[in-house]
C-alpha positions as CSV (number, residue, x, y, z in Angstrom):
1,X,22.1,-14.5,-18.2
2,X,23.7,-15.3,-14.9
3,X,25.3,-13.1,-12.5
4,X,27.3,-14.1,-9.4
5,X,27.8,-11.7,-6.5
6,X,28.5,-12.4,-2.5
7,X,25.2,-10.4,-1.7
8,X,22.2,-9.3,-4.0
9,X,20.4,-6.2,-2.7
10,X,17.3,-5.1,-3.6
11,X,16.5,-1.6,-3.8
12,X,18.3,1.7,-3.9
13,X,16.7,3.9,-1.1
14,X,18.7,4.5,1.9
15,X,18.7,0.5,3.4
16,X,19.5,-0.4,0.5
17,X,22.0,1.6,-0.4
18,X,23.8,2.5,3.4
19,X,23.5,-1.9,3.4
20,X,25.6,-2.2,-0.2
21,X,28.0,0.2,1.0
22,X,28.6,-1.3,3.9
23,X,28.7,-4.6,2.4
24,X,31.4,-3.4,-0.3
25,X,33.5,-1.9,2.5
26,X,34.2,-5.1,4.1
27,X,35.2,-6.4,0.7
28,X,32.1,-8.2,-0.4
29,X,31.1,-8.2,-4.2
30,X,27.6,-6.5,-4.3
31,X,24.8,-6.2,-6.8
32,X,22.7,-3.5,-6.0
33,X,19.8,-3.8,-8.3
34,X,17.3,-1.1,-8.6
35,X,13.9,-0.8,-10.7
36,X,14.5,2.5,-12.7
37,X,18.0,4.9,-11.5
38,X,19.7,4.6,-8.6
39,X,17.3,7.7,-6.7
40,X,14.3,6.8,-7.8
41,X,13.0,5.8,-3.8
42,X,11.2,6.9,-1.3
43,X,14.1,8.1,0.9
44,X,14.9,10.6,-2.0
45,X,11.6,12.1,-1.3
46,X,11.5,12.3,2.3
47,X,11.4,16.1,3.2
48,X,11.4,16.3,6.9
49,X,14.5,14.4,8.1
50,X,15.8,12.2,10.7
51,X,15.0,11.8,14.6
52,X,18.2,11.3,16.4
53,X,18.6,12.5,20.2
54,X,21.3,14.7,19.8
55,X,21.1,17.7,22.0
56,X,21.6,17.5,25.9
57,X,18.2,19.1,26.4
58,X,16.3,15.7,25.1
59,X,17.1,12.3,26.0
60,X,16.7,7.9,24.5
61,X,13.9,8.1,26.9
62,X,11.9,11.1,25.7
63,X,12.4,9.4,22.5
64,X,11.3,6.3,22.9
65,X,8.5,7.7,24.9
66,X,7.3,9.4,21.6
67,X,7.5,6.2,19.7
68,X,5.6,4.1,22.0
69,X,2.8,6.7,22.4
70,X,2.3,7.2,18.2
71,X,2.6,3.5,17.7
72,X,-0.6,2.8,20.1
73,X,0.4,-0.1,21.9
74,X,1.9,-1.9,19.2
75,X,5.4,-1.2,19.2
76,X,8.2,-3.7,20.2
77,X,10.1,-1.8,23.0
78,X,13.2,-3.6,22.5
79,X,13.3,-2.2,19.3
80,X,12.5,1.0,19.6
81,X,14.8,1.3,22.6
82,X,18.0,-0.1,20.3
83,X,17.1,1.6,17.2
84,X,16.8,5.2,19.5
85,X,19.8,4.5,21.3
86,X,22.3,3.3,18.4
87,X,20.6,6.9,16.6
88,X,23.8,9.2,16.9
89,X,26.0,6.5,15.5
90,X,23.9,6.4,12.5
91,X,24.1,10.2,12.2
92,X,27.4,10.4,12.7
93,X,28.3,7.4,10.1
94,X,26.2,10.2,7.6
95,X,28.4,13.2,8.4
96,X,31.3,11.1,7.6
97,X,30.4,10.5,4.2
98,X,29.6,14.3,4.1
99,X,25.8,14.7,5.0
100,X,25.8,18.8,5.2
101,X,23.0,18.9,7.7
102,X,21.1,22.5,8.3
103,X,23.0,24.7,11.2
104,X,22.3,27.1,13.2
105,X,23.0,30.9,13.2
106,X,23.9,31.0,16.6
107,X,25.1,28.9,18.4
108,X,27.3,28.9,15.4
109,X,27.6,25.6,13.4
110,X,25.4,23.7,16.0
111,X,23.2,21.6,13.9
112,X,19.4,23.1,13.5
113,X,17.1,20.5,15.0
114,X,13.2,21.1,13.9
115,X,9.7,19.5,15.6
116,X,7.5,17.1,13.8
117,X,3.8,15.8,15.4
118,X,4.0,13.5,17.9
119,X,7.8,15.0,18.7
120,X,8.1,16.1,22.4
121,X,11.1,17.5,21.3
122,X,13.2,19.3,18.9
123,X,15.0,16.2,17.2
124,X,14.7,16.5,13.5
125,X,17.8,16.5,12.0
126,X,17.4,17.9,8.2
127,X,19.2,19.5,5.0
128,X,16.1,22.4,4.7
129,X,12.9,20.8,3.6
130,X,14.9,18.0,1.1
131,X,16.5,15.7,3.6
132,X,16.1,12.6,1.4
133,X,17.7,14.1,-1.7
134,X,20.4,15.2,0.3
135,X,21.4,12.5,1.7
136,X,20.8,10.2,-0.9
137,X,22.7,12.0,-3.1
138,X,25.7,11.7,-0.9
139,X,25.8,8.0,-0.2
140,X,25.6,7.5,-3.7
141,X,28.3,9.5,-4.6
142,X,30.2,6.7,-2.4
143,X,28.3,3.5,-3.9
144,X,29.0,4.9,-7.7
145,X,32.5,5.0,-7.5
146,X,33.1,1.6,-5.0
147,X,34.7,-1.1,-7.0
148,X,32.8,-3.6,-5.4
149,X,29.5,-2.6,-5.7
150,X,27.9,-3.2,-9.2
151,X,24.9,-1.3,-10.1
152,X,22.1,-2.9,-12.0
153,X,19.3,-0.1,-13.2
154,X,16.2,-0.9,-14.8
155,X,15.9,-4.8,-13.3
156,X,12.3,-5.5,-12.0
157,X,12.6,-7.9,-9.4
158,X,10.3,-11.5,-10.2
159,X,10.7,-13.7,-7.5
160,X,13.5,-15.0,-4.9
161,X,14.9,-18.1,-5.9
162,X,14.6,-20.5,-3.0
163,X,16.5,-24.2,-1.8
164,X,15.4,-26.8,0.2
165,X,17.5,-29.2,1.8
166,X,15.3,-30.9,4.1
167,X,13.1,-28.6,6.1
168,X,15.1,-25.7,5.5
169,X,14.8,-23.3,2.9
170,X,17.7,-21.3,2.0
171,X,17.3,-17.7,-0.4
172,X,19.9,-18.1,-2.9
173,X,19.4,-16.0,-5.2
174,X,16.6,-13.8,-7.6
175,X,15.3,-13.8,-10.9
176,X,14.9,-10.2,-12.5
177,X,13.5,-8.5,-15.4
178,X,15.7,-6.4,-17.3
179,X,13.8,-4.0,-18.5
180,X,15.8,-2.7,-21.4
181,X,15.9,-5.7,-23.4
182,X,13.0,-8.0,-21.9
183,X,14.8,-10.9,-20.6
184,X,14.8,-12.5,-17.2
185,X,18.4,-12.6,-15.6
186,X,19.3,-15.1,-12.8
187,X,21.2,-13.2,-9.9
188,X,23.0,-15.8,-7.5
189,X,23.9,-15.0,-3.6
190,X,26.1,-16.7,-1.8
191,X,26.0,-14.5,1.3
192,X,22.4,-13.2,0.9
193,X,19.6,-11.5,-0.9
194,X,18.5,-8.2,0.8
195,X,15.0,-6.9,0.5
196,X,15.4,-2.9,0.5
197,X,12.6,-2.4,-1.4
198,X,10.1,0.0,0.2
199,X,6.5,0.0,1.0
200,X,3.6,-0.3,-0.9
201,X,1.8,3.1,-1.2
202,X,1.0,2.5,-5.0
203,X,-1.8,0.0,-4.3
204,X,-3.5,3.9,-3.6
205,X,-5.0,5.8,-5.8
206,X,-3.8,8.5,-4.1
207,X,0.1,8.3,-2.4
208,X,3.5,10.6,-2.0
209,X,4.9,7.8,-3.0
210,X,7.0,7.4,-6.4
211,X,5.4,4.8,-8.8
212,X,8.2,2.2,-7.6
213,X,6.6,1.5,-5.0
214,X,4.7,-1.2,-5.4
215,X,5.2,-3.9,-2.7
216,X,7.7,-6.2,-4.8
217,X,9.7,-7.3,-1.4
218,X,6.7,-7.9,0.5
219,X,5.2,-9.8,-1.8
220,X,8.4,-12.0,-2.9
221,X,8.8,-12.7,0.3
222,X,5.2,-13.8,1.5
223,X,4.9,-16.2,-1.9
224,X,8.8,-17.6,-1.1
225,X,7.2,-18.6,2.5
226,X,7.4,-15.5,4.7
227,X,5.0,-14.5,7.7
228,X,3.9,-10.8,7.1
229,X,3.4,-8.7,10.1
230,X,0.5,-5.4,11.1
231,X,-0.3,-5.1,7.2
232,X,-3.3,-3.4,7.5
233,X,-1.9,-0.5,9.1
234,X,-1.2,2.2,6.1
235,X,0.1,5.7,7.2
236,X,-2.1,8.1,5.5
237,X,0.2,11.3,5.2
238,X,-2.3,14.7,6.1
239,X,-0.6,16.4,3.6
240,X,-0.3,16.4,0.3
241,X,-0.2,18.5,-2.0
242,X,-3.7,19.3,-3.7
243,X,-3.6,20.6,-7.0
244,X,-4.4,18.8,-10.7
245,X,-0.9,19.6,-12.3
246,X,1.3,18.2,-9.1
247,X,1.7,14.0,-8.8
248,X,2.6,13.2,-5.1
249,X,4.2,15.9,-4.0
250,X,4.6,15.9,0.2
251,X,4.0,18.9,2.1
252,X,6.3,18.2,5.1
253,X,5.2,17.4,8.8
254,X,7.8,20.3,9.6
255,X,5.4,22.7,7.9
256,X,3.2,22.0,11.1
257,X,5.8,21.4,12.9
258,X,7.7,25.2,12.5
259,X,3.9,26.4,12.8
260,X,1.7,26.1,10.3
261,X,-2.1,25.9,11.1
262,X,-4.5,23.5,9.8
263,X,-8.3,25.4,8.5
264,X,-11.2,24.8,6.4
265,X,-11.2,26.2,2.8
266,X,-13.2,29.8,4.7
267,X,-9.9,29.8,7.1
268,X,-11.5,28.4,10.4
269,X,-9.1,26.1,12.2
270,X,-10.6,22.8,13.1
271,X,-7.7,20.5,14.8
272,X,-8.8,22.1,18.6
273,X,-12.3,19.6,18.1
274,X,-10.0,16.7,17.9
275,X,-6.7,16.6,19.8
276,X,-5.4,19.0,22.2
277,X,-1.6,18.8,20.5
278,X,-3.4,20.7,17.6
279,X,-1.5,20.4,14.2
280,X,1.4,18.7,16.4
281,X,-0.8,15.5,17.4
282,X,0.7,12.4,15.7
283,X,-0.1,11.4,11.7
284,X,-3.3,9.1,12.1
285,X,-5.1,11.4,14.1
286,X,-4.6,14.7,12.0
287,X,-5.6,12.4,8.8
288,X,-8.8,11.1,10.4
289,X,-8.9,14.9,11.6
290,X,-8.6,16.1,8.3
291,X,-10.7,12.9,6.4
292,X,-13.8,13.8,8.8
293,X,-13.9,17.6,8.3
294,X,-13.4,17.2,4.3
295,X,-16.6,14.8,4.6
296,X,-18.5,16.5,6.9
297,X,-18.4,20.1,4.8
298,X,-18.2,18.6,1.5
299,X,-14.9,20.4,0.6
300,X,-12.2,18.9,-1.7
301,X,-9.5,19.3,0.6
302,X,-8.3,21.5,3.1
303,X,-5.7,24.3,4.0
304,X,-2.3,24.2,5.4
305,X,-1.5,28.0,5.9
306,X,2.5,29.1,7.3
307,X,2.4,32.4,5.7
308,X,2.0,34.3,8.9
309,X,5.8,33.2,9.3
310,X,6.6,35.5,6.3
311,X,8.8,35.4,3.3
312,X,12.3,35.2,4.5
313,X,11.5,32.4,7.3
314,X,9.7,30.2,4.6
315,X,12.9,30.8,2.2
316,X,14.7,29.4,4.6
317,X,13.5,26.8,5.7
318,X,10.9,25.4,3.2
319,X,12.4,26.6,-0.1
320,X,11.8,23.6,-2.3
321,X,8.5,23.9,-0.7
322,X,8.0,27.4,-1.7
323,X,9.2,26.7,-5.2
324,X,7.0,24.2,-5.9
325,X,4.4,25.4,-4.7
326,X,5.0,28.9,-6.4
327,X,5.4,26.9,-10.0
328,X,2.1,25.8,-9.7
329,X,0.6,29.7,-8.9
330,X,0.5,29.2,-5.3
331,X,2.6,31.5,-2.8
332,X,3.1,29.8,0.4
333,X,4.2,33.6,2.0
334,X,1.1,34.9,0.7
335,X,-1.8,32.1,1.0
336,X,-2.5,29.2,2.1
337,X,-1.2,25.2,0.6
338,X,-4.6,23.0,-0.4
339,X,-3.5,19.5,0.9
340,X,-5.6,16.0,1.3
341,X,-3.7,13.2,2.9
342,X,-2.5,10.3,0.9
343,X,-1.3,7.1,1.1
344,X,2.2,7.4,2.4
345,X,3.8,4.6,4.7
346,X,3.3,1.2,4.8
347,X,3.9,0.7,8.7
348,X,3.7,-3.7,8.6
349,X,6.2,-5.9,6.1
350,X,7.7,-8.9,6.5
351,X,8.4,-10.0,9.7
352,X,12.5,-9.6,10.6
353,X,14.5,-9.1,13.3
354,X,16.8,-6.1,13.8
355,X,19.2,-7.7,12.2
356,X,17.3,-8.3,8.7
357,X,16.5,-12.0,9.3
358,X,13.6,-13.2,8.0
359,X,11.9,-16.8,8.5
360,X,14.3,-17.7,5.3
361,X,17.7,-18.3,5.7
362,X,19.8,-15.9,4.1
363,X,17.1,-13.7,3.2
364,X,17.1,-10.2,4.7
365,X,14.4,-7.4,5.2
366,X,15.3,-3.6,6.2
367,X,13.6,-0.4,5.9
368,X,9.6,-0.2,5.1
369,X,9.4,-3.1,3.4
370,X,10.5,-4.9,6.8
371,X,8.6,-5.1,10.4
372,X,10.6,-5.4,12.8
373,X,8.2,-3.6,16.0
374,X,9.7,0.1,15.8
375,X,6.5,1.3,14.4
376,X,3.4,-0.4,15.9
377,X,0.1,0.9,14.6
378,X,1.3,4.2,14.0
379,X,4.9,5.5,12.7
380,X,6.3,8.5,14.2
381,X,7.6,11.2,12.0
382,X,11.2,11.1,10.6
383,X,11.5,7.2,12.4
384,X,11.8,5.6,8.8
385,X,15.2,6.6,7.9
386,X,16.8,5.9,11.2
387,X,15.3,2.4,10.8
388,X,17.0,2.0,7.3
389,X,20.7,2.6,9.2
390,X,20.4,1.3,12.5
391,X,19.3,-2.0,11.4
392,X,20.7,-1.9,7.9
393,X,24.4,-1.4,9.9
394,X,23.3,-4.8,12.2
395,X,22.1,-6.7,9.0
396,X,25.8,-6.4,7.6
397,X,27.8,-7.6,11.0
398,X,25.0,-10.5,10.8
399,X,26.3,-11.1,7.5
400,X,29.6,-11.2,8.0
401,X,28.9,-13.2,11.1
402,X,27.7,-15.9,9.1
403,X,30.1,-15.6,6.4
404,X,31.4,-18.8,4.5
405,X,31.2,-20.5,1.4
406,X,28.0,-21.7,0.6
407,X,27.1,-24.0,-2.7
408,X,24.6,-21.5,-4.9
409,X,21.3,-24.0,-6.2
410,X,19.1,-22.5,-9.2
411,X,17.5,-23.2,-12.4
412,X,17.3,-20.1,-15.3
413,X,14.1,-18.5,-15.9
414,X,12.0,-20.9,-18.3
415,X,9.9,-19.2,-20.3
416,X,9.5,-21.6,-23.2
417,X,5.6,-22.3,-22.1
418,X,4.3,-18.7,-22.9
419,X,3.4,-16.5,-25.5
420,X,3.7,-12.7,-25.8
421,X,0.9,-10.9,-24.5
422,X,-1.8,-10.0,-26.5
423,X,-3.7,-7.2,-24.7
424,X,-1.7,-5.5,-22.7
425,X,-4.3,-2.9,-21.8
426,X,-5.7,-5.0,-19.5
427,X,-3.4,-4.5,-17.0
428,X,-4.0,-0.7,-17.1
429,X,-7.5,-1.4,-16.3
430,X,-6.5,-4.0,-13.6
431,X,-3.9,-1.4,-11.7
432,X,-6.0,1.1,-11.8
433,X,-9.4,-0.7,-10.8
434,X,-7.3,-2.3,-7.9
435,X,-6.1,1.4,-6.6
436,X,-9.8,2.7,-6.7
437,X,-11.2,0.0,-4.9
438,X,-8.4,0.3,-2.4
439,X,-9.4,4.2,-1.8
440,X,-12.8,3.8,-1.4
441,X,-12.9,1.0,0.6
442,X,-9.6,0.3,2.5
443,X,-9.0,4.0,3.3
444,X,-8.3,6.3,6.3
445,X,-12.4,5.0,8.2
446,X,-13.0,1.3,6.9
447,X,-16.0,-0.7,7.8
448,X,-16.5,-4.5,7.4
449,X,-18.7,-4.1,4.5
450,X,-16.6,-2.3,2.5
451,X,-13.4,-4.7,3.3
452,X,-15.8,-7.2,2.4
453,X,-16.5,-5.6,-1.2
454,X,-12.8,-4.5,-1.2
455,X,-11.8,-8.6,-0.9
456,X,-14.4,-9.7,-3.3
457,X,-12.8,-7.5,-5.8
458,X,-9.4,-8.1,-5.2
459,X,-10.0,-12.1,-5.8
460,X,-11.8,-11.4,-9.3
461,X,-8.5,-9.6,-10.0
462,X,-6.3,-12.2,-8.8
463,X,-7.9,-14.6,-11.0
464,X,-7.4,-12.4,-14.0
465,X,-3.6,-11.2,-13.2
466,X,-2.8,-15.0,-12.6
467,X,-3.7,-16.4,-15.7
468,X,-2.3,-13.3,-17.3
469,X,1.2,-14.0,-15.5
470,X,0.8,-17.9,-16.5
471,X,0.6,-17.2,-20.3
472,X,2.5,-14.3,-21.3
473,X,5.6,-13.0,-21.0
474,X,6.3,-10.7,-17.9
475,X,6.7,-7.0,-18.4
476,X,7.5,-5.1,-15.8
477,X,3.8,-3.3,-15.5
478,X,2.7,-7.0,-15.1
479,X,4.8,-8.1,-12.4
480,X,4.3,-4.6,-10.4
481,X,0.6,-5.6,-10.8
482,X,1.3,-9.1,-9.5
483,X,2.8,-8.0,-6.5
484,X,0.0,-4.9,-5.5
485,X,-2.7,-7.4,-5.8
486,X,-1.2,-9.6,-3.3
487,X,-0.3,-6.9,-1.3
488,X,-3.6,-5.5,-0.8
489,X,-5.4,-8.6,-0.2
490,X,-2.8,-8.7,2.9
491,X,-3.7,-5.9,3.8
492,X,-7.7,-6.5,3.7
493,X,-6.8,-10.2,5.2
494,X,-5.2,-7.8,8.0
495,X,-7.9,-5.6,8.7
496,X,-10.4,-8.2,8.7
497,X,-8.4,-10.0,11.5
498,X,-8.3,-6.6,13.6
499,X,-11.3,-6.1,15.5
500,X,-10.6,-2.7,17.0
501,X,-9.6,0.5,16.3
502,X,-6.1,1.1,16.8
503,X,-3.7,3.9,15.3
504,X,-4.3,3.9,11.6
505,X,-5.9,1.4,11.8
506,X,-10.2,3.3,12.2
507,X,-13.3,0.7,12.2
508,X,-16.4,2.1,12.2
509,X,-17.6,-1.1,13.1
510,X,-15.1,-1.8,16.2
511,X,-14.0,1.9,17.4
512,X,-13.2,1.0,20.7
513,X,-9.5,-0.1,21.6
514,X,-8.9,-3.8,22.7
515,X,-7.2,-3.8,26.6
516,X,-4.4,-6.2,25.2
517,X,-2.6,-5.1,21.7
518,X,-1.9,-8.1,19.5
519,X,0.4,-8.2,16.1
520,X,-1.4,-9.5,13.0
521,X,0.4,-11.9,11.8
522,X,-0.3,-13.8,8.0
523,X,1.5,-16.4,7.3
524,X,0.5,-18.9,3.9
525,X,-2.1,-20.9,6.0
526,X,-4.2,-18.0,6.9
């Protein structure tokens, strides 16, 4: 089957979604095709919020300021500088579509503003402790019901489909798996195909991320010809949720942030031997914090206690929190949360500009899938979403900039070479062999010998997956698989290159700091 829209985009968190909205306003025909339902994404996760300067009290440059420092050098100040500054648009273009923040008591209706680590400020906007939902929820309320925008659930994306007129390669389309009935649809762009498809937090054995996310932008785009940027920098969240019975469920940086104390399992706090900012120092230093306590006392995981805030405080602010948490026998008033940190944010992507371009005309990248400089080494908490809206709202007027009539190239998927596969649990073995060896060895502290076993690995896998993806048909388990193997060897490729120790990025081999910080950049003759 072939489908014909102005714009495909890929992905249904908040880029993708804020980007097909936008689209459909300014009367383009949108597909907005999505791996399982429409808020099944990271954003619809997220717990802590978004950093906008909103408040006279803080200012772009305190702000910017905090994102330079987290992201260790690495950070493209341009960036950061436009996406802080264009901040309160994005927040007010949310409150618009009906966004019902969290407001103060007094001053009355003022909207409540909460601290995350490596904040100098109070400038966390968030709906309690389920930002993400909230606003997801809301923006789709608007895509749903938009005549323009057709919604395609359950497609697995395959592979971009690419033109070349000469030296230039144009993105005109996608091939997609439905997942329903098993067949390989052909989705045609005549304006562009937008990657909105997330990071890659599944190629850990251990993540807060849904299973979506597996890396299928990052990967489509490096095969289709794409430079990748800073891969081997993976945010390792401190905190999540330890406890058999609960999948990837985030305890959020606003639990520290509103002042709850990091301690060993026996209750002695341990963040003073490591940064003087305490629970409130940025992400990759409170993981390493917590990675290196767990390993020097042999303990499981450690505690996050907030109950000396009491009941009523925690109701109010944390109670998705608290009623998680309290499902699975654990009262957050009472007693302390066991957390570990996970796998959580995948800082690099494919290199784009901050308007979504990508070295592929008509091919777009926004949100984690994309790097455009605003994180660096390190991101800084409750960045992420702004990302998704400042540059998903340039990525549209770039659009529309280049608007015209453009003559759509592709062949339909040919799939009259393979057979249907005959032992599928191979790939179960493969996913979760790859994930394992990703923990052990390309985790929070890495060494060169265990990238090196990490790479070895990952090329026996390869091997296996491609001769699996040559000779059957696809499923959607297969081409997930496809896409984390390539991922991770990008990321191992990208940690081999780095011979430091920068942000999350922790060499036991190389832990001093280069004087000049340099981008990692793959391209395919790397």
């Amino acid at each position: 089957m072939r489908h014909q829209f102005d714009a495909v985009v890929l992905g249904s968190g908040l880029a993708g979604l804020s980007v097909a909205l936008r689209l459909a306003n300014h009367g383009k025909k949108v597909a907005l095709v999505t791996k399982k339902q429409l808020a099944e994404c990271n954003s619809f996760y997220a717990q802590g919020g978004i950093a906008a300067v909103i408040n006279d009290d803080d200012s772009f440059d305190s702000h910017v300021k905090d994102t330079l420092i987290a992201g260790a050098g690495l950070c493209n100040e341009e960036a950061v500088r436009y996406i802080v500054e264009h901040a309160p648009d994005a927040i007010n273009w949310l409150i618009e579509l009906g966004v019902d923040f969290t407001r103060e008591k007094t001053p009355v209706n003022h909207i409540h503003l909460t601290r995350e680590g490596g904040h100098s400020a109070r400038r966390v906007l968030h709906v309690a402790d389920a930002t993400g939902a909230a606003v997801i929820s809301t923006v789709i309320q608007h895509v749903v019901k938009h005549p323009n925008v057709s919604i395609f659930e359950n497609y697995v994306a395959v592979d971009l489909i690419v033109s070349k007129v000469g030296e230039l390669k144009r993105c005109v389309g996608v091939y997609a798996l439905n997942t329903v009935n098993g067949q390989v649809e052909t989705f045609n762009s005549v304006s562009g195909v937008i990657l909105a498809t997330g990071g890659a937090g599944k190629s850990y054995l251990y993540t807060t991320n849904p299973d979506v996310a597996t890396g299928d932008g990052i990967a489509m785009a490096y095969r289709a010809g794409c430079r990748v940027a800073n891969m081997e920098f993976i945010q390792f969240h401190p905190t999540c949720l330890y406890h058999p019975q609960a999948k990837s469920f985030l305890i959020s940086e606003a639990v520290r942030g509103e002042g709850g104390v990091l301690t060993l399992p026996n209750g002695v706090r341990f963040m003073k031997f490591h940064d003087e900012r305490l629970e409130l120092a940025p992400r990759d230093i409170v993981a390493r914090a917590i990675d290196y306590e767990m390993k020097k006392s042999g303990v499981d995981h450690v505690c996050l206690d907030i109950s000396h805030k009491g009941e009523g405080f925690i109701l109010e602010h944390f109670p998705m929190i608290h009623a998680k948490c309290k499902s699975l026998g654990i009262d957050i008033s009472k007693e302390p949360i066991p957390v570990v940190p996970a796998a959580h944010y995948t800082c690099g992507g494919v290199i784009a500009d901050l308007y979504g371009e990508t070295d592929i005309s008509g091919l777009y990248a926004v949100g984690e899938c994309a790097h455009t400089g605003l994180h660096g080494a390190n991101r800084l908490a409750s960045n992420s979403l702004l990302e998704c809206l400042v540059v998903g709202k340039g990525l549209v007027e770039k659009i529309l900039d280049h608007d015209g009539t453009r003559i759509v190239i592709s062949k339909d998927w040919d799939e009259s070479q393979v057979t249907n596969a005959d032992e599928e649990i191979v790939i179960a073995h493969n996913w979760d062999e790859l994930r394992r060896l990703m923990w052990d060895y390309v985790g929070i502290v890495r060494t060169t010998k265990r990238l090196e076993r990490a790479i070895h690995r990952i090329n026996l896998l390869k091997e296996e997956i491609h001769e699996y993806y040559s000779n059957f048909r696809i499923s959607a388990d297969l081409v997930e698989l496809r896409n984390l193997v390539l991922v991770a060897e990008l990321v191992v490729k990208s940690a081999f290159k780095r011979k430091e120790s920068r942000g999350l990025h922790y060499s036991l081999d190389y832990p001093a700091i280069n004087s000049v910080a340099m981008d990692t950049i793959i391209g395919h003759n790397d």
